[in-house]
N, C-alpha and C positions, 0 to 999 in steps of 0.2 A: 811403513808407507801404506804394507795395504790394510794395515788398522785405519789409519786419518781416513781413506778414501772409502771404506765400510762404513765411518762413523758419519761423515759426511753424508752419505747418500739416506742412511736412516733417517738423521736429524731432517734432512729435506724432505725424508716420506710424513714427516709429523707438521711442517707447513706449510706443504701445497696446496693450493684452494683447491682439490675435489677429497682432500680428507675434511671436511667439514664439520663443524659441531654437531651433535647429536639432536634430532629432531624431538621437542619435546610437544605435547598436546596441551594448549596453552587454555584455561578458561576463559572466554569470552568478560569483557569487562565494561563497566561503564557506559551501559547504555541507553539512547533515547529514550525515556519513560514517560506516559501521561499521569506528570503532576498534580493532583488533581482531590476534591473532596471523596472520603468515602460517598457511595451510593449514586454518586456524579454520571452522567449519559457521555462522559467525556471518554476518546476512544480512538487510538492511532490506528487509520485500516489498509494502509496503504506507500509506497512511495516508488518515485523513480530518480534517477540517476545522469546526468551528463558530466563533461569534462572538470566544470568549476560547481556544480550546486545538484547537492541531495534534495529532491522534493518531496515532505510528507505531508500527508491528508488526511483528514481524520474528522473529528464532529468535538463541537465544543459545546459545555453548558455552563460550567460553572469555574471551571479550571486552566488550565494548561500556561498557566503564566509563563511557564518555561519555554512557551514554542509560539504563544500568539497573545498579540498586545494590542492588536485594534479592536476600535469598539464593536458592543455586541449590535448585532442586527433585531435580536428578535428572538425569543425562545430559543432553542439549539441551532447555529450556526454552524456549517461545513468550514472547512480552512484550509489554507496551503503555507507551509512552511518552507523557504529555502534555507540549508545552510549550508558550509562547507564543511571539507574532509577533517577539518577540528572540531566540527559541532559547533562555532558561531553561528549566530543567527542575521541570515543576509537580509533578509523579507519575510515577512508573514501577509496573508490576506483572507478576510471571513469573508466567505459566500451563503448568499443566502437572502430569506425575507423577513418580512414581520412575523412569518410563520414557524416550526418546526422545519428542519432541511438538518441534510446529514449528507455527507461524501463518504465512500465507500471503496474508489477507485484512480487511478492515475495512469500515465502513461505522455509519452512528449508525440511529437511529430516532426517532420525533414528542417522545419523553419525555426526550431526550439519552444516551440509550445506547448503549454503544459494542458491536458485535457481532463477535466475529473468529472467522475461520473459517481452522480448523488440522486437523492429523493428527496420534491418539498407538495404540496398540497396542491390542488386545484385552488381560484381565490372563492371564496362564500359567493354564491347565486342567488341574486336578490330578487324576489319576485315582489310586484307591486298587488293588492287585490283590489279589481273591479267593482262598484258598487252600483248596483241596476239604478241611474235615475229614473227607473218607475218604480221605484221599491219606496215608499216613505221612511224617511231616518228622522225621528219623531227625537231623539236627543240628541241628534247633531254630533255623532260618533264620528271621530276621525280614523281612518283606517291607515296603518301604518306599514311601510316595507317588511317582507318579510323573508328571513334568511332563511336557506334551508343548508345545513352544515352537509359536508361533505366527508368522505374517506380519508384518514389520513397518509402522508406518503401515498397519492396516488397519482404523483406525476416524476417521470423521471427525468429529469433536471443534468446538463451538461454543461460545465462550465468552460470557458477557453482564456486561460491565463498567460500573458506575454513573461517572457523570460528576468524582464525585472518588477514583476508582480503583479502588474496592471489588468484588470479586467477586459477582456477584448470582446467574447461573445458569450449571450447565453443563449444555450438552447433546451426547449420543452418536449415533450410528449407522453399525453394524457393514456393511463393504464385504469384498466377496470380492473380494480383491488391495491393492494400494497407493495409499491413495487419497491425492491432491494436489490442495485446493480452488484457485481460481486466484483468483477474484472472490465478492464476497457482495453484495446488494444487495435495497434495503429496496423497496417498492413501496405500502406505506400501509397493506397486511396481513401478507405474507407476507415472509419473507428467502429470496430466490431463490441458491445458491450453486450454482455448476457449476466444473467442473475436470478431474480425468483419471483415471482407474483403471486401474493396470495388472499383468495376470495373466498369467502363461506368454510374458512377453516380446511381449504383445497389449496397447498405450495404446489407451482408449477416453474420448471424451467422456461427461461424465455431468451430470445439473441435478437439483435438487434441492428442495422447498420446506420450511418451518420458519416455524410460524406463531409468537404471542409467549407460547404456552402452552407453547412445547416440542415439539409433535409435529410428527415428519417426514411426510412424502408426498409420492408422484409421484416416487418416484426412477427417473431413464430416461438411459438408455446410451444411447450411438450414436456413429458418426465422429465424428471432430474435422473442422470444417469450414475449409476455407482462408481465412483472412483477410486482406484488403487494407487496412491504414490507410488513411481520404479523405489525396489531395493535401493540403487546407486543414481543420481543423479550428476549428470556432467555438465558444469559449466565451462565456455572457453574461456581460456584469462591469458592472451595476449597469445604468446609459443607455451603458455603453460596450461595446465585443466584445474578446477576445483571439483572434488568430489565432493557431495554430499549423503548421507548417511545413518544411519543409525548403528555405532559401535558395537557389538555384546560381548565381545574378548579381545582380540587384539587387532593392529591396523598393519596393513602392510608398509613396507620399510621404516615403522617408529616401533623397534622393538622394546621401548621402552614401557611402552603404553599398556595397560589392559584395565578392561573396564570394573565395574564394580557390580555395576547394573547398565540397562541399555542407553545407552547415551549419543543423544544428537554429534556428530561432529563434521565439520567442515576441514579437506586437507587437501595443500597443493601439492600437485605434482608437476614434475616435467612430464614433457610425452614420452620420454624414456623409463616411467615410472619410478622415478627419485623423489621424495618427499623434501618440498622446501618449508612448509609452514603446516600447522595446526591448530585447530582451535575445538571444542566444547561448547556447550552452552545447555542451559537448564530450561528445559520448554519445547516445544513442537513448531519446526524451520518453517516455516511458510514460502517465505520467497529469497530468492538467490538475485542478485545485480554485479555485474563486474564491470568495474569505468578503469581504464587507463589512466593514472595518474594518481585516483583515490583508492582503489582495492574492492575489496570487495562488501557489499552494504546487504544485512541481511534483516529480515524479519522475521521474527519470533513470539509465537503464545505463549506467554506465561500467566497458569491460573484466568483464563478468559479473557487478559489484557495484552496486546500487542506493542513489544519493543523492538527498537532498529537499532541493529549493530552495526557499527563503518571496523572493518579489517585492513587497516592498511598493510598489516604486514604480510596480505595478501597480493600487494599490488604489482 
């Protein structure tokens, strides 16, 4: 009898839910890529995140059939892509003019709008010339307008996209030199964007605000300051955290793991410090997004090009 109930009680230590399968570090797979010609200005720079649609942004010239189908505008067009936590495609839309324009940046707001913040040109400044009617014009010369070309990328350009794609607002503001937003970011009033401007071969940091009426202010130059990524970064993911990381030997509670070389990795934890999931990936993390429901959405450099990873099984 007290064999059965030894034997009983072990069999039950092997399938209780807190003896669970062993955590393994999963390679990152299948990710959003800009498909696109060699030598192309085509270029994924960005995205955010809500409940039902991943939004990415990026600059199109000649490619991206995978992520955007409406017609071109005009030399390199900016875009916004929705899709969901499978990678369908819900909507697409190119921003932009007859000119050059590129997006650079995204970010939503309380009412689900999507904000991206790009660069497109000032229009051509047409000047007309004067001709002194007491000057004799003995061949009857006509004098024609005359353009004087401008900087290019020296306007930064905001666009405001409603939740089912529709263009809602654009907004300008004219910079003296090349201006390249990097980030935009909502704060509960205002859209904060900072990024670089650069004139006579001088890169300068610049910030910016943008409230939801449109108007600019407090635009302020200065150094670009040195930045250190933390060792560990924390994201919250519901009652659980994602660390983010760069592996070089082994990871806490996946003793399975050890690295080879130093290796990006993304791993959940409970706040009890129990690992539920892990992930890899080949290239330098950019940005971290965690949505309820879809997991967790990452961005990643590889070789100078930016892919977005969806983790569900971060979720």
């Amino acid at each position: 009898m007290k064999f059965r109930v030894a034997l009983l009680v072990l069999s039950l230590a092997f399938f209780t839910p807190s003896a669970n399968a062993a955590i393994k570090v999963a390679p990152a797979k299948a990710p959003i890529t800009s498909i696109s010609p060699a030598g192309s200005g085509d270029q994924i720079s960005d995205f955010t995140v809500n409940p039902t649609v991943i939004a990415i942004v990026g600059t199109i010239e000649s490619g991206l059939a995978n992520l955007v189908t409406t017609p071109t505008l005009g030399g390199s067009d900016g875009f916004i892509t929705a899709l969901d936590k499978s990678k369908v495609r819900l909507w697409d839309l190119r921003l932009g003019s007859a000119s050059d324009d590129i997006a650079r940046a995204v970010t939503k707001d309380r009412s689900g709008y999507f904000w991206i913040a790009g660069s497109t040109s000032k229009p051509m400044e047409t000047a007309t010339s004067v001709v002194d009617s007491a000057t004799l014009n003995l061949d009857s010369v006509s004098v024609e307008p005359v353009s004087t070309p401008t900087n290019s990328l020296n306007r930064l350009v905001i666009w405001k996209v409603g939740i089912t794609g529709q263009l809602a607002e654009t907004y300008y503001f004219d910079v003296d030199g090349m201006v390249a937003p990097s980030a935009i970011n909502f704060d509960g009033t205002n859209m904060k964007i900072i990024g670089t401007v650069t004139k006579d071969l001088t890169t300068q940091q610049f910030s910016i605000l943008l409230d939801q009426s449109g108007s600019f202010s407090r635009f302020t130059p200065g150094k670009i300051p040195a930045q250190k990524p933390p060792a560990i970064a924390t994201i919250k993911a519901g009652v659980n955290n994602l660390k983010s990381f760069i592996s070089k030997t082994t990871i806490i509670g996946i003793p399975s793991w050890r690295a080879k070389s130093p290796t990006p990795v993304i791993v959940k934890y409970t706040k009890a410090g129990k690992a539920l999931a892990a992930n890899s990936f080949t290239g330098k993390v950019k940005k971290i997004l965690w949505q309820s429901g879809v997991g967790a959405v990452v961005l990643v450099e590889t070789n100078l090009d930016n892919e977005v990873h969806i983790l569900t099984n971060m979720s």
